[in-house]
N, C-alpha and C positions, 0 to 999 in steps of 0.2 A: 431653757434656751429659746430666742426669739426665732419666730417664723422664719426659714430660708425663701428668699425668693427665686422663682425657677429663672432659666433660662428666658423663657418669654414675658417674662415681666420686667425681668432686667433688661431688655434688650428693646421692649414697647418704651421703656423712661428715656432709654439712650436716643433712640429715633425720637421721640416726641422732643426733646430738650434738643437738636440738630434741628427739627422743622421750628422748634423757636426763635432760634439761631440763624438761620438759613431766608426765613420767612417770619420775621416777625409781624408783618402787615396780617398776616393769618390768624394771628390769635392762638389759642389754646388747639390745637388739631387733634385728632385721633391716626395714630397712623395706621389702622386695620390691620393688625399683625393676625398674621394666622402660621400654623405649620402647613408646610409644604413639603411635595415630591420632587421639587425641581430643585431645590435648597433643603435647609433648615428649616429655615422659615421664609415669608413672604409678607408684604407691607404694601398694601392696598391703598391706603388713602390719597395716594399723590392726584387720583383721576377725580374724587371728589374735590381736592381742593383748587386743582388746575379749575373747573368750571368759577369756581368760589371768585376764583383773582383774574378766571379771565384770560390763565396764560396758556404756555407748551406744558403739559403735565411733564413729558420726559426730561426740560429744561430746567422744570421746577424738582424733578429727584435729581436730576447733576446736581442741582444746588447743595440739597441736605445729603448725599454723598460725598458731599468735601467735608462735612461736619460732622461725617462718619469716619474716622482715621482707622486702618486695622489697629488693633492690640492684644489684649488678653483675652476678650469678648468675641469679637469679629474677625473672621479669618478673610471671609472676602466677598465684595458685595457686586452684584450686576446688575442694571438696568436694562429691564425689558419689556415687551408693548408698550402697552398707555401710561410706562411712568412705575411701572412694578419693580419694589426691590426686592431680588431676591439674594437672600442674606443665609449668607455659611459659616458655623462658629465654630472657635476654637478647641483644639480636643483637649486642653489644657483648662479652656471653661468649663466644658463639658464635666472631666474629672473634678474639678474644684469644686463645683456646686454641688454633685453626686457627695463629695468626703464630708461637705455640710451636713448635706442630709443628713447622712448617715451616723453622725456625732448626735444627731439626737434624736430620743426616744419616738417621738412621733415621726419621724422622716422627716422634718421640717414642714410639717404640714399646717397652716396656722389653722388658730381656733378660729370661729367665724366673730366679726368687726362687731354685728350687734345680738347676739345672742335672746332669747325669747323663752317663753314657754309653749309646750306645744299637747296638747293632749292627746294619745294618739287612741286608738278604739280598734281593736282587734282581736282574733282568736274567740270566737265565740261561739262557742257549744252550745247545746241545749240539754237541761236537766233532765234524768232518768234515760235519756236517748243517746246512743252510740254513735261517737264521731263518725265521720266517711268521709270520702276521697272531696268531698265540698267542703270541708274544714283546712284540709292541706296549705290552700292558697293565703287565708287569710293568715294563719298564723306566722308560716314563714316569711311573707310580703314583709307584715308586720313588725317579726321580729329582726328584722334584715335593717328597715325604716331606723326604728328604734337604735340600736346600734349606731346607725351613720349619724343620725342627730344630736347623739349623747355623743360621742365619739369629735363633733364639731364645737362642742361646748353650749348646745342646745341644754336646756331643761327640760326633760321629757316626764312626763305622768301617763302612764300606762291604764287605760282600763279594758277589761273584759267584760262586753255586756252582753252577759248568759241568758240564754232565756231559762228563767224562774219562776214565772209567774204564768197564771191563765187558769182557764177553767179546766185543762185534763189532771190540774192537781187535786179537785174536789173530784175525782175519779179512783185516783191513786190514795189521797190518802183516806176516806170511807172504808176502802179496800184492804188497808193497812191497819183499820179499825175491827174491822170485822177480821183479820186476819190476822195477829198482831205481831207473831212471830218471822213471818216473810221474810223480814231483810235482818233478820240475827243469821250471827257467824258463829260458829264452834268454837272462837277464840283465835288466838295467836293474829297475826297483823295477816290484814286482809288483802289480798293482788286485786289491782285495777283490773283484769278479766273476771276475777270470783264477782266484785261489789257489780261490774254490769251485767254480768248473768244473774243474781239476784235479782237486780233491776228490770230486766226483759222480760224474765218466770211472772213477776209482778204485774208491770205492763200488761202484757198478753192477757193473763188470768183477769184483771179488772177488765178489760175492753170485749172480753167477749163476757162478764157479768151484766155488765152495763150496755151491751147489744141486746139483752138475750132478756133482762130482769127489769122490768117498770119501773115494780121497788126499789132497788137497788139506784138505778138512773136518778130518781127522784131525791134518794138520801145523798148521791154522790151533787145534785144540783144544790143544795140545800148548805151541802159542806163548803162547796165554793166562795157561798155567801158569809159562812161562817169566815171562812179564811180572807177575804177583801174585808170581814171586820175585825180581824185583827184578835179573833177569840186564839186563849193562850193554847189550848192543847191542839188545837188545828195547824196551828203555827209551828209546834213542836216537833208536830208530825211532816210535815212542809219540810224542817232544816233536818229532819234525817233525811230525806231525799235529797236536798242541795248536798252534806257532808260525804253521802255515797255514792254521789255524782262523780266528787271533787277528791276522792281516792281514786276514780278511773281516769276523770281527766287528766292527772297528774302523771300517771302513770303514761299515758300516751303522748303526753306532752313531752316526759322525760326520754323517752324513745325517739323523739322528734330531735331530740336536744333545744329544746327551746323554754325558756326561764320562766314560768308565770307565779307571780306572787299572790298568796291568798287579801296580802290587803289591796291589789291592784281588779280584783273580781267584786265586779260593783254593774248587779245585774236589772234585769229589771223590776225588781221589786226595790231596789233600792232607791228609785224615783218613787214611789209611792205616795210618799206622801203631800207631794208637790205636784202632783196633777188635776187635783179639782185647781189648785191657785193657778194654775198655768191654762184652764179653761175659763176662768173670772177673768184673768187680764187679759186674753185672746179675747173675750167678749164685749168686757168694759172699752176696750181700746176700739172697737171695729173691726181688729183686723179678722175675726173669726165671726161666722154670723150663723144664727138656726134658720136650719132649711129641711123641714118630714121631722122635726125634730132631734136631728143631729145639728152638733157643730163642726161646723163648715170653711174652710178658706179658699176661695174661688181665686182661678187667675185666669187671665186672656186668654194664655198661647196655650192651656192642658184642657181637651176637650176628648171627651172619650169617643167609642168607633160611631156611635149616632150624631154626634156633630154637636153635644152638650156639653157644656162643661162638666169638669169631670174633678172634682174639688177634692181637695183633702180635709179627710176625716177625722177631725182631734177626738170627738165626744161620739159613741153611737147613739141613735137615738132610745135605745133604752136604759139610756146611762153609763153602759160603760166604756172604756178609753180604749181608743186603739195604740198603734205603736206611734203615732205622731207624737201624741200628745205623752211620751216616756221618751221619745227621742227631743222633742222640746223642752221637756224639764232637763234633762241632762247637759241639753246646752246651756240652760241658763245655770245648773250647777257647774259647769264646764268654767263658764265663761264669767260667772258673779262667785263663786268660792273658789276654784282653785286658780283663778287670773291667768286664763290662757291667752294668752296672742294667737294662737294657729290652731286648730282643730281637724284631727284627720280620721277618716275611716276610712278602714280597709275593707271593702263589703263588694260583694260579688256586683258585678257594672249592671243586672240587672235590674236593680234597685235604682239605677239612677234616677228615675222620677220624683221614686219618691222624696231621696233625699233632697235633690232639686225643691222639689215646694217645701220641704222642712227647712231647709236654708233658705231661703224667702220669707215663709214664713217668721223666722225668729230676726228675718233683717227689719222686717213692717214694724215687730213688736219691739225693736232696738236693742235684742240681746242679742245682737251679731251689728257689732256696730263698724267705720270703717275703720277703724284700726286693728280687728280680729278679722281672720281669714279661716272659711271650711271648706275644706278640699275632700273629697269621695276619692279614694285610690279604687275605682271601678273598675277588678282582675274582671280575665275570661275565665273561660271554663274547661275543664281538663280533662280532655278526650282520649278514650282507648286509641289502635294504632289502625282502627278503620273510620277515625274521625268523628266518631258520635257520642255523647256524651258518656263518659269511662264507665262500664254496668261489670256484672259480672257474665258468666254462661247462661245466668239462670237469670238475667233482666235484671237482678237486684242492685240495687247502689253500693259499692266498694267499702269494706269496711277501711277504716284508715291504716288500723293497726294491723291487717292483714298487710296491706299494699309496703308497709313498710318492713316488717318481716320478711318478703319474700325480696326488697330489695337490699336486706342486712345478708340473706343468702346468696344470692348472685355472689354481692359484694366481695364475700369473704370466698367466695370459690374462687375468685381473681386473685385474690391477693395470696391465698392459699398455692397457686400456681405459681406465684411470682416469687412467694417468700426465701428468703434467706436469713437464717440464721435465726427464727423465728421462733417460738416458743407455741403451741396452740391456743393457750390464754391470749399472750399476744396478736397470735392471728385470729380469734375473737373479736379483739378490742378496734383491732385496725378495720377488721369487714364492718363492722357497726358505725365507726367514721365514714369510713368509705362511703358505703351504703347510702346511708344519710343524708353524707354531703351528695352524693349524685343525683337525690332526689331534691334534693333545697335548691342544687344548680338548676339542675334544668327547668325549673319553677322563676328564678330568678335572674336567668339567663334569656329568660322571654320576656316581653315587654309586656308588664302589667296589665295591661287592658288586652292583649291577644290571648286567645286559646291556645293551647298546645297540648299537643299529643305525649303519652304518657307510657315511654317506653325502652324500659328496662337494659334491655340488648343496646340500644343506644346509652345509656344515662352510665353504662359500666364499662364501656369502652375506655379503651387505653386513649383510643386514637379522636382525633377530633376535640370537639368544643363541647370540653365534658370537668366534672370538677376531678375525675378522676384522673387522669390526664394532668389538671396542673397539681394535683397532689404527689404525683410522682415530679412532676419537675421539680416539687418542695424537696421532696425526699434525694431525690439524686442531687441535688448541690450540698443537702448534709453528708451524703457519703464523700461524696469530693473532701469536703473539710474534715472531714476527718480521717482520710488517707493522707490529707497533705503535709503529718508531721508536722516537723518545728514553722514551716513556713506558715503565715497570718495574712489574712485580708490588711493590704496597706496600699490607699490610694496613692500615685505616682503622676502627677499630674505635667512632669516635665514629659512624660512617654505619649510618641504618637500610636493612636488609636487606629486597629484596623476596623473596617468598614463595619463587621459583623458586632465589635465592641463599641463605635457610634452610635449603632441602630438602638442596640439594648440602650444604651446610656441616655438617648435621646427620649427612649418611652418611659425609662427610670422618673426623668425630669417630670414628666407629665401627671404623676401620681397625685398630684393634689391640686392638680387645676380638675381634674376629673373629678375627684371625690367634692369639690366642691359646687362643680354642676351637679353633680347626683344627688348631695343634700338638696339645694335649691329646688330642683323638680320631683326629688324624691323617683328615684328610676333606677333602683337597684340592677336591672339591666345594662347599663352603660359602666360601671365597676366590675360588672361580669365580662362585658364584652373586654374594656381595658388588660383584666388581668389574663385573660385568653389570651390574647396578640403578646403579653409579654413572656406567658410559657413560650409560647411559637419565636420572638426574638432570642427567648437562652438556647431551645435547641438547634439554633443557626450559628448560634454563638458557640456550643457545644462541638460542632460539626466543623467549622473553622479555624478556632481559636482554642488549641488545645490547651490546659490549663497548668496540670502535672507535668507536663514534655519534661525529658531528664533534662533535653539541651535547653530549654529555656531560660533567661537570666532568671537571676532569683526575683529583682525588681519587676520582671514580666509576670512571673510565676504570683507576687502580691499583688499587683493591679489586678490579674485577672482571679484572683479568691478573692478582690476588693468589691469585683463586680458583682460575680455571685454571690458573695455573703449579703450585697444589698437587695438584690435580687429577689432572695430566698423573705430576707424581714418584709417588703415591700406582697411577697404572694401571702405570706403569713399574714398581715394586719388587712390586708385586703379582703383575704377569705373569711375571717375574725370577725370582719362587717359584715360579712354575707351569712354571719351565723353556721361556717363549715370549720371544719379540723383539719392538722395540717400535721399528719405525723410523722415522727422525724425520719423514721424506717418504715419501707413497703419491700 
């Protein structure tokens, strides 16, 4: 089925085609429709174009007000201050456009006019070390992203750029040499907590060998080398660590609920091979230069706290690469093999510099050329509930898998109070949605680049701007529908609307002009905020407009299951992009 168009797009053509009409010495005009509290909506431009021609702005909307007749669209228009119309539509529009929608599967939301490829860069753990509470942001940001873009008919390519590589692995695996057994299991399939407690026993044990043992230090510096040459059994020893990484991250992943594919994990070893070439053309081109013998890219305005410039470091001067020079080759693989148009990371806003001169950087060197665009999705940072960065009692950084555990219990003590007719499997399955979703909301209910506080009692509430809140609003219009018997959701578009069914119908409309800003700027927050206000319009809706009334016509009785059943698809596919669940009973 083809795109429906809202309310304000039908109704921007209609006013624009009247100021043609009306004014044709004006040319093509825009009439600044906007929604409004005074009306429906509101139409702006008559006070731009009144200066344009010279005339009475309010002379010149009588004009294109005669070339608005009422009908099916317009119920009724007024002119007021400088030439503003404010425009009130029909509830007979209102329902027709809503039965569109809801005839097809997307809501009528179109795909986007020019679709792209986008690579996006998220969820990035570090090998042998346990995720925390700084892992949280990037992957659900991420996988939120992801969704909305694919979801618009974007091409999306996923990567995970793990850290894999570096000198603590000629630590680990020496340690793993001399110790060979470490990370065997007694058999049968391994839990993401067994393979990271191997992993830590590990850890630990070599870092206090290699504190404590010369020798040891020496053979562990030695292996490193071995492993940047690409010798087979060092390597071997390397992907058991990445494989027993990648049982635990899976595992915490899948508690997140969020989808990572093993061919989408392309970390940084996987630029390897491309970074002496990407230090040749940084050098042969100019854009990189030796300076103490490091390679160097200087610019104007990054000048460190002495008042020096303060360059970015592709090559160190003892030869080896830092992360520029893996986040440069990754663009040019980004950008020369998988033919991305748009380039996004999701990376804590603290990084911003550096990405800043990496993107610079690869624009000098023309592998970000102007028809690709890299955008840094720079989150804050996610505070306990006394505002400082989320620790435990004991100072430590948050495990993640903890933090979600304890909010899969809350969860399920809510709903465990609430439940009806519930089974304890089920009231299992519903706390882990729950849970889950309250923590993706209130992560994604914030605006990307702010901090926010991280706190449970809040994020399980019924009440307020929580995902648990509209999950029940989910839940309570399937109960509806299914006490209501033979009667069926069937739009009625000859019935006048009362006020409280307006309001809902009117934010209904709005479902895909939002989701289409949110792709655009990527702002998972403004889909958050959208489908908040539209729990808040059904429970007004609820509260007014009873829906089962015995006395009810039957015709009343299916517009308004018309309403909710679109309601309900519209928080479902909503939520779907935000990466939450929406179960049909709480």
């Amino acid at each position: 089925m083809a795109s429906v168009p809202s309310l304000a797009s039908s109704l921007d053509r209609r006013i624009a085609d009247a100021l043609s009409a009306a004014l044709p010495e004006a040319g093509a005009a825009d009439p600044l429709l906007r929604r409004s509290d005074r009306a429906d909506f509101q139409a702006n431009g008559m006070l731009a174009l009144a200066k344009k021609l010279k005339g009475n702005p309010r002379e010149l909307a009588a004009k294109v007000v005669e070339q608005l007749p009422a009908g099916e669209l317009i119920k009724d228009i007024e002119v007021s201050g400088p030439g503003f119309l404010n425009i009130t539509i029909t509830d007979e529009a209102i329902t027709r456009t809503l039965a569109e929608r809801a005839a097809d599967d997307r809501l009528g939301v179109p795909f986007a006019e020019h679709p792209g490829t986008t690579v996006i860069d998220y969820a990035q753990p570090n090998v042998a070390k346990e995720m925390h509470v700084g892992h949280l942001r990037n992957s659900v940001i991420g996988d939120a992203v992801v969704r909305i873009l694919e979801f618009s008919g974007e091409k999306v390519v996923r990567r995970h750029h793990i850290g894999d590589w570096g000198t603590q692995f000629g630590m680990l695996i020496q340690y793993l040499i001399e110790h060979p057994h470490e990370l065997d299991h007694k058999g049968g399939e391994v839990s993401g907590e067994e393979a990271m407690s191997s992993l830590n026993r590990l850890y630990k044990a070599s870092r206090t060998l290699f504190d404590s043992d010369e020798e040891f230090k020496a053979r562990a510096r030695r292996r490193v080398v071995d492993l940047q040459a690409g010798d087979e059994e060092t390597l071997a020893l390397w992907q058991r660590f990445v494989d027993e990484s990648k049982i635990y991250f899976y595992s915490v992943f899948d508690k997140l609920d969020v989808e990572i594919r093993d061919e989408d994990i392309v970390g940084e070893s996987g630029y390897n091979d491309m970074l002496a070439e990407t230090c040749r053309l940084l050098e042969e081109s100019g854009v990189a230069v030796r300076s103490n013998g490091a390679l160097c890219v200087f610019f104007d305005d990054v000048k460190g706290p002495d008042g020096k410039p303060s360059p970015l470091i592709v090559q160190k001067s003892d030869g080896g690469f830092g992360y520029a020079a893996t986040d440069l080759s990754a663009i040019r693989d980004r950008v020369g093999n998988l033919q991305a148009d748009t380039l996004l990371y999701v990376v804590d806003a603290r990084q911003s510099l550096h990405f800043k001169m990496v993107f610079e950087t690869a624009r000098r060197a023309g592998w970000l050329t102007e028809g690709t665009k890299a955008v840094q999705l720079g989150f804050g940072t996610v505070l306990g509930k006394d505002g400082k960065p989320f620790k435990t009692r004991e100072g430590e950084t948050v495990r993640l898998v903890d933090l979600l555990d304890e909010a899969i219990d809350r969860a399920t003590a809510v709903v465990r109070e609430k439940a009806q007719d519930l089974t304890e499997e089920q009231i299992a399955e519903r706390g882990a949605q729950v849970g889950i979703g309250a923590v993706k909301y209130a992560d994604l209910s914030t605006s990307v680049s702010r901090d926010y506080k991280f706190d449970l009692d809040q994020m399980v509430s019924l009440n307020g701007d929580t995902s648990v809140y509209l999950q029940y609003a989910f839940a309570r219009i399937q109960s509806i529908l299914r006490k209501a018997g033979e009667a069926r959701p069937v739009a009625h578009p000859e019935l006048a609307l009362a006020p409280a069914e307006r309001a809902l119908g009117m934010h209904l409309d709005q479902f895909g002009e939002v989701l289409a800003e949110v792709t655009a700027s990527y702002e998972p927050h403004k889909l958050a905020g959208y489908l908040y206000q539209l729990a808040s319009h059904l429970t007004t809706f609820y509260d007014q407009c009873p829906v089962l009334k015995a006395e009810n016509p039957p015709a009343l009785v299916e517009n308004r299951l018309f309403l909710c059943d679109l309601t309900a698809r519209t928080l479902r596919q909503g939520m779907s992009l935000l990466g939450i669940r929406t179960p049909e009973q709480l």
